[in-house]
N, C-alpha and C positions, 0 to 999 in steps of 0.2 A: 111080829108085824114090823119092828123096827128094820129087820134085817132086809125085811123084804123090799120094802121102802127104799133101802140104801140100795139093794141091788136094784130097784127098778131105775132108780137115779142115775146110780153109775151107767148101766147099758144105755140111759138116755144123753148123757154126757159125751160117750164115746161115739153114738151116731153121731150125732153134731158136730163134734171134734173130724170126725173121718169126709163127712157133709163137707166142711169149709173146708179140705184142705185137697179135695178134689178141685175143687169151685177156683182157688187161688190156681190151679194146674191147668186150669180151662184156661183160665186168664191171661196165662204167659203162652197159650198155643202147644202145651205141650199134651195137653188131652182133653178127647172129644167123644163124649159114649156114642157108640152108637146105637138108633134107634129100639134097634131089640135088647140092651143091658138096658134102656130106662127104662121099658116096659117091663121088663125081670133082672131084678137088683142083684141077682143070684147068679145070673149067665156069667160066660165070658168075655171080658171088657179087652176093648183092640184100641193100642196106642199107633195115631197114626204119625209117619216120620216124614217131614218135612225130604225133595230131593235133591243131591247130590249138587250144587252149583257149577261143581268143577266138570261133570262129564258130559261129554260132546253128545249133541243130537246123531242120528242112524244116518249117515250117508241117503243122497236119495238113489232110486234103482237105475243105475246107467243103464243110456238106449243102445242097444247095439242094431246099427245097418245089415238089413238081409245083405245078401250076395245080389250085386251088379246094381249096388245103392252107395251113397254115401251119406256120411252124415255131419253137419253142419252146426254148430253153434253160434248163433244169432248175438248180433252185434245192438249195439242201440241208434234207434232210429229204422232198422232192417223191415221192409216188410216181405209176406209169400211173394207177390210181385216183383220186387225187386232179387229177390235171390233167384225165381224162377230165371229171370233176365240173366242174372251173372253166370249163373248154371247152362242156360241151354244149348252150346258147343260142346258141350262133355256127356250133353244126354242122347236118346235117339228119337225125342219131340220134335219136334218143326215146330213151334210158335211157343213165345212163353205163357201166351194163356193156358194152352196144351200142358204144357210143364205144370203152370198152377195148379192146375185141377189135380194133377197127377201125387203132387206135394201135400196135399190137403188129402185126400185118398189116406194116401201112405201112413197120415200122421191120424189115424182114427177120426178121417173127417173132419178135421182141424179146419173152426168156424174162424170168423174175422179175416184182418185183413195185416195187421202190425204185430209182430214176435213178440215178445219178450226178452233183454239183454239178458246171456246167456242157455235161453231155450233151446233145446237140442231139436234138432230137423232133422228129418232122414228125407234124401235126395235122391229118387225111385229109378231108373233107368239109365244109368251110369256106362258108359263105353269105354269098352278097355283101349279104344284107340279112333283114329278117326274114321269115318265110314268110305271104303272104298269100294265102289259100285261099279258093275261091269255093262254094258251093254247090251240088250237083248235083239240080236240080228233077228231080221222079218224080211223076207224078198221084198223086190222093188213093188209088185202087185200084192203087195199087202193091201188092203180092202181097211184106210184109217178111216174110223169116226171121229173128226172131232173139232171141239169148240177152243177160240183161245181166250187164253187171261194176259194180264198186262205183268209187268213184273211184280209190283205192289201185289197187284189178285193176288198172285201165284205162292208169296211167301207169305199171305194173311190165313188166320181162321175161317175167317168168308169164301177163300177162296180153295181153303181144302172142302167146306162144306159143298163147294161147288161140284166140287172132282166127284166127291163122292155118288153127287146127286147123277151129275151125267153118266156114269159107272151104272147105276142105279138103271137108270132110265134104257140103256142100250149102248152106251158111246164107249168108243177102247183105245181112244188118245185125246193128249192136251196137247197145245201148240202156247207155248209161253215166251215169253219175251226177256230174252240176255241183254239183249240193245236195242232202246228204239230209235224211231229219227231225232228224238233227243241227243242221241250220246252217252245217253247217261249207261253205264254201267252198274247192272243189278246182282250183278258176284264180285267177290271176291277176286282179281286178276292182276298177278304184277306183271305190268309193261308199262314201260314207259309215257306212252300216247291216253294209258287208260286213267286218267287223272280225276277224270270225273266219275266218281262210285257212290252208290248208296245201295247199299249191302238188304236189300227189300228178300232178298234172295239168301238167309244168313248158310246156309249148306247146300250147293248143289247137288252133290251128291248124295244128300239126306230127304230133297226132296225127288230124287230121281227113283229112289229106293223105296218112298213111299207111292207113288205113279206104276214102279212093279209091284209092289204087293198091293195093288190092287189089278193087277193084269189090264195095266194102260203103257201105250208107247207112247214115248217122251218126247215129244221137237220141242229142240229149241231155235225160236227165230232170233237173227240178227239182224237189223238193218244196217247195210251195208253203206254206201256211199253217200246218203245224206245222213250225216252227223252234225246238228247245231254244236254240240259242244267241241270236240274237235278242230273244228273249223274257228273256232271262235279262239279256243284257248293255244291256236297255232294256223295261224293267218296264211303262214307259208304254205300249209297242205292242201289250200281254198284254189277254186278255179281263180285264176286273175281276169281282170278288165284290159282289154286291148284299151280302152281310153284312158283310163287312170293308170294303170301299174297296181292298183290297189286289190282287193278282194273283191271278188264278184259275186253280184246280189241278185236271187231270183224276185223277181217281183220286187224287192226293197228289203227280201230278208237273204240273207247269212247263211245259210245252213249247207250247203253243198263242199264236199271235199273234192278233192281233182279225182275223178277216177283213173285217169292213168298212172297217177304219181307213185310209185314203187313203193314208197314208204307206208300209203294208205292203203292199198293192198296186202300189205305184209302184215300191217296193223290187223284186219281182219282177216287172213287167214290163224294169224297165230292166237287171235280168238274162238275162229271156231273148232281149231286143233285142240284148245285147252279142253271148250267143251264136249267136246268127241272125248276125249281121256275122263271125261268127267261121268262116264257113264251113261250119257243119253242115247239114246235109240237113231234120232236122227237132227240133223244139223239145215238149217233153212235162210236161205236169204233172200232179205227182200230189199228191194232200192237198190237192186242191182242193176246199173243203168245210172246212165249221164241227166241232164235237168233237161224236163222236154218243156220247158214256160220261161219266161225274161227274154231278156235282148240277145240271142244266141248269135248274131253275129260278133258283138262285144264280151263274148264269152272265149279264153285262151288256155290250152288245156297242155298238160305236159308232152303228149305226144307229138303236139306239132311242132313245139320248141324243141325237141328233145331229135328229130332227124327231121329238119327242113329241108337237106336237099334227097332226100329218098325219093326214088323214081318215080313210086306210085303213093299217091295219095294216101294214108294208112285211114279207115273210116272207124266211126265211134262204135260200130259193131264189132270189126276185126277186137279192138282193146277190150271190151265184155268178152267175150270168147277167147282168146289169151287169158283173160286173169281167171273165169272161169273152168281151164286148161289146168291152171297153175294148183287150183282148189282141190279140184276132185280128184288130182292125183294126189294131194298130203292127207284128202278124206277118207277118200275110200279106201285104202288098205285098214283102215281100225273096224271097218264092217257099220261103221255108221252112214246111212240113205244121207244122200244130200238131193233138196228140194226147192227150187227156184221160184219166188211170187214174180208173175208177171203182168202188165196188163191185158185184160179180156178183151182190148180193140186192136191189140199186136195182132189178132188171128184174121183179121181184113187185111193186114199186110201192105197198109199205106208206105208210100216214100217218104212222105213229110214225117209220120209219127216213129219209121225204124231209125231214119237219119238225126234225129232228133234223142231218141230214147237210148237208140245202140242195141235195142232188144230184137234179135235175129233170132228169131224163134226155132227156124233150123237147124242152125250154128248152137245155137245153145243147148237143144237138146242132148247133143252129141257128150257133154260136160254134164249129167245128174242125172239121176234115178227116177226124179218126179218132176212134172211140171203143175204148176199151181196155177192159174188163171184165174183174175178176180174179176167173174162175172155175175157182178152185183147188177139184177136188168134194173134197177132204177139210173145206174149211169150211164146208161146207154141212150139216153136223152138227146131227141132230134135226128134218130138212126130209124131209117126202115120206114119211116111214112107213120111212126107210131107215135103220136102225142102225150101219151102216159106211159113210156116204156117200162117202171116201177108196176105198174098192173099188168102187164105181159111176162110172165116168169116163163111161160112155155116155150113164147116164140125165141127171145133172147139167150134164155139157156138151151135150148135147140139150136139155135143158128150159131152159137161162140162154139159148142162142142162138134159142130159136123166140122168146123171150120179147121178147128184144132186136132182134132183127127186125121186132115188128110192131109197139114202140112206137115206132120211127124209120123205121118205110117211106118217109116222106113225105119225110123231110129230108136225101137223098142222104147222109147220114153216112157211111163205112167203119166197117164191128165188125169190129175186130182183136185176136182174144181173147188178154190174159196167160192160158199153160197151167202147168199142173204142172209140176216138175223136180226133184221132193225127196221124201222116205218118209214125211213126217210123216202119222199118222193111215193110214196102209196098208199094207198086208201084200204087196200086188199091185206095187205098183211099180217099173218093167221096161223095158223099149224096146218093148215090147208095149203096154206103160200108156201110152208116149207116143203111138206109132203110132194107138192107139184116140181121143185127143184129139184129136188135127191132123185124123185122116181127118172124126171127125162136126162137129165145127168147120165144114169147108169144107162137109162136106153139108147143113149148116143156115144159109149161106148167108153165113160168114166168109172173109175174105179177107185169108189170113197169120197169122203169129201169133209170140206173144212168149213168153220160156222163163222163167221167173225159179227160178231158185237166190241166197240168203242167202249160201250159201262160194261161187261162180261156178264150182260143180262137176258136169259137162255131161256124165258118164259114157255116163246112160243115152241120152239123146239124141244122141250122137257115134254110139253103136251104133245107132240106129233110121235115122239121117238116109243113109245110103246105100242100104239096103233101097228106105225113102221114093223116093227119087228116081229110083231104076230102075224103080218102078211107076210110070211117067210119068199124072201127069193125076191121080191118084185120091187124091192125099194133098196136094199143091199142081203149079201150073201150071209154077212153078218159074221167076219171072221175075228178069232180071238186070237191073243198075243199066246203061241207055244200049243195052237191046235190046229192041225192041219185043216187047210179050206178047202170046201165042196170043188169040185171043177167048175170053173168059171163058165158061163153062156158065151155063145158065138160073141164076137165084137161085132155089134150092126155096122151096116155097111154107109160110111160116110160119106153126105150128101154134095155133090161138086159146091163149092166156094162161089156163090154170087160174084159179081167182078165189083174190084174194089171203087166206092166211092169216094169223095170228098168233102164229107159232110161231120160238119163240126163234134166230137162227142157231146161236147158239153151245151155247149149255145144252140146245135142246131144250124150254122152258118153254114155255108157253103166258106169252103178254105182253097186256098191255094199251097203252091211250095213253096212257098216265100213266106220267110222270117215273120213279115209283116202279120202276112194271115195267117200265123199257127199261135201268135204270144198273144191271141182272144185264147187259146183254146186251155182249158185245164181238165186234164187227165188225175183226176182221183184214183189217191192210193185205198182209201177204204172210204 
């Protein structure tokens, strides 16, 4: 019994002894049973080891950029917006919102808006060079649809949204704007005269490229001889004041350059050379023509300075037709259409408004492929015995296009008439109003036509252009850029030219030839 006793003792000593010296081990962190050894004292017991201080964390997994991407390591402060921005002359986007979207895409739908210093970016359509785009030649009777945008439009989101929409609807060209009568410059152009730029326009050739793949021809319009800026930021290239010596003011404004002046002419030819190289389809000028408003006697122009004793009077139409001359032989060999806006009450073929404008409609033809007539019937105000000319679309665009037909029969020209697209001066204006333009247009012997809205707002024409198009034949032939067109219908036969009056466009006045009576008169360019 004694022995037993000792032995039951000692085994109870040595648990307790092995108890507390576990417990001191716990203590120090050096051991931790786990769960299943305290439920069974008999299992196997796992020492856990504290890790390594000294060894580096795993690298994280570098991003590698597909092919025709790049990739980008964000700075601090960098957002997708901003780098879209610094990125989009190296991509083939047109807008850096475009870009954004495209960068978020890329990055697994990459939410928010600010990077992270350091985060890696992949840069999705990356160009191995700059985009050089070629010209898609279309005869002179190409059959255009189309509406224009301003230059802002042209290089915004909104305004690709536009293109597409028109695309959509029936339309197979944009008419955009390089220069307006601003001056301003919307590309990219080194010359010297082009001083005033805002790059609205950041690739012309990227968005010429986007205009073909969509199968649209490209015009790009210039306005030609009224330049505010220009004019402004070199005084010398300005019509002068026979009374002052100083710059001469239409109505009190600035904006006219000398059209004779050699150097303003060269100035815009070697603009619309750049953009013929630039891949556009075709090349348009508008404001081509002298100032037909202000004090035109007080108005002194380089050609008269320039050979005062020449035998014969040289007149402001012979200098459009010259510089016109000059044009279309440096255009047309590159196979780009050159397209002339003119006014839609030239084709009454008053004295007062050709000696004044310089717009010889004859002479002119003979220098471009198209002629543009802006026969907007709301400004035809005071013409014809009609009081609401804006609600006669039929009679107005009937009587400008017989007219215009039979003083250019001879000269294979294309009339491709600017139509309506805005309410001003009418009550009627509708997809109805449009439909009634386009359709007597083509019956009097135009082929195509151009839309112009001021806000690039196409409402009612989006609605008329699918009707249009399903009445195949009766409203246009409906041709596409790179598809040969149906044979064209007889050209109706155009009606003799009423004889020419004297009545005001705008006022409605009766006018004379005289200076006096024409500076009531204003001839709207849109």
């Amino acid at each position: 019994m004694s022995q037993f006793r000792l032995s039951k003792s000692g085994f109870s000593i040595a648990s307790v002894a092995a108890f507390l010296f576990r417990l001191a081990l716990t203590g120090f962190g050096l051991f931790s049973p786990p769960a299943a050894a305290v439920q069974n004292p008999h299992g196997v017991q796992l020492v856990q080891v504290k890790a390594d201080p000294t060894k580096k964390p795993e690298p994280p997994v570098p991003v590698i950029a597909p092919p025709g991407s790049d990739l980008y390591v964000a700075q601090r402060g960098d957002s997708i917006p901003s780098v879209a921005r610094k990125y989009l002359k190296r991509t083939k986007y047109l807008t850096s919102t475009e870009l954004a979207g495209a960068i978020r895409e890329a990055n697994h739908n990459r939410q928010g808006v600010f990077l992270k210093s350091g985060e890696q970016i992949i840069i999705p359509g990356i160009l191995e060079g700059p985009i050089v785009e070629k010209t898609v030649p279309v005869a002179r009777d190409f059959e255009v649809r189309a509406i224009y945008l301003t230059g802002v439009m042209a290089g915004s989101d909104h305004g690709m949204r536009i293109i597409r929409h028109w695309r959509e609807v029936g339309g197979n060209a944009v008419v955009f704007d390089i220069k307006d009568s601003d001056g301003i410059v919307n590309i990219a152009f080194d010359h010297p005269l082009a001083t005033g730029q805002r790059h609205y326009i950041s690739d012309l050739p990227k968005l010429i490229r986007f205009l073909h793949s969509e199968n649209m021809h490209a015009i790009a319009r210039i306005a030609i001889f009224r330049d505010e800026h220009l004019v402004t930021s070199h005084p010398e290239l300005a019509v002068k004041s026979h009374r002052t010596g100083e710059s001469w003011r239409e109505n009190g404004k600035l904006v006219w350059t000398d059209p004779s002046n050699p150097k303003v002419q060269d100035y815009d030819i070697a603009l619309a050379k750049f953009v013929a190289q630039s891949g556009v389809d075709e090349v348009q000028f508008d404001y081509v023509r002298f100032p037909a408003e202000g004090d035109q006697k007080d108005a002194v122009f380089n050609y008269q300075t320039e050979h005062p004793d020449h035998p014969t009077k040289m007149q402001r139409s012979e200098v459009i037709a010259n510089f016109l001359d000059r044009a279309y032989t440096q255009i047309h060999p590159t196979g780009v259409l050159l397209s002339l806006d003119v006014f839609g009450v030239m084709a009454w073929q008053r004295p007062v408004d050709l000696s004044h404008t310089g717009q010889d409609i004859v002479a002119m033809a003979k220098h471009c492929d198209v002629l543009s007539p802006m026969i907007y019937p709301s400004h035809f105000f005071g013409m014809d015995g009609i009081a609401h000319p804006g609600d006669a679309p039929e009679h107005f665009i009937g009587e400008s296009m017989d007219r215009f037909m039979l003083i250019t029969k001879d000269s294979g020209v294309v009339i491709r008439p600017w139509l309506q697209a805005f309410a001003w001066r009418t009550k009627t204006y509708s997809p109805k109003y449009v439909e009634v333009q386009i359709e007597v247009a083509k019956q009097k012997g135009g082929i195509g036509f151009l839309f112009w809205n001021a806000n690039n707002d196409y409402s009612k024409p989006y609605t008329a252009m699918p009707e249009m198009r399903a009445a195949k034949g009766r409203y246009f032939r409906g041709d596409e850029v790179g598809v040969k067109p149906e044979p064209a219908p007889a050209t109706p036969t155009a009606s003799t030219a009423a004889p020419a009056t004297n009545t005001n466009v705008e006022t409605g006045t009766a006018s004379s030839s005289s200076d006096s009576g024409h500076r009531a008169q204003k001839i709207w360019r849109h």
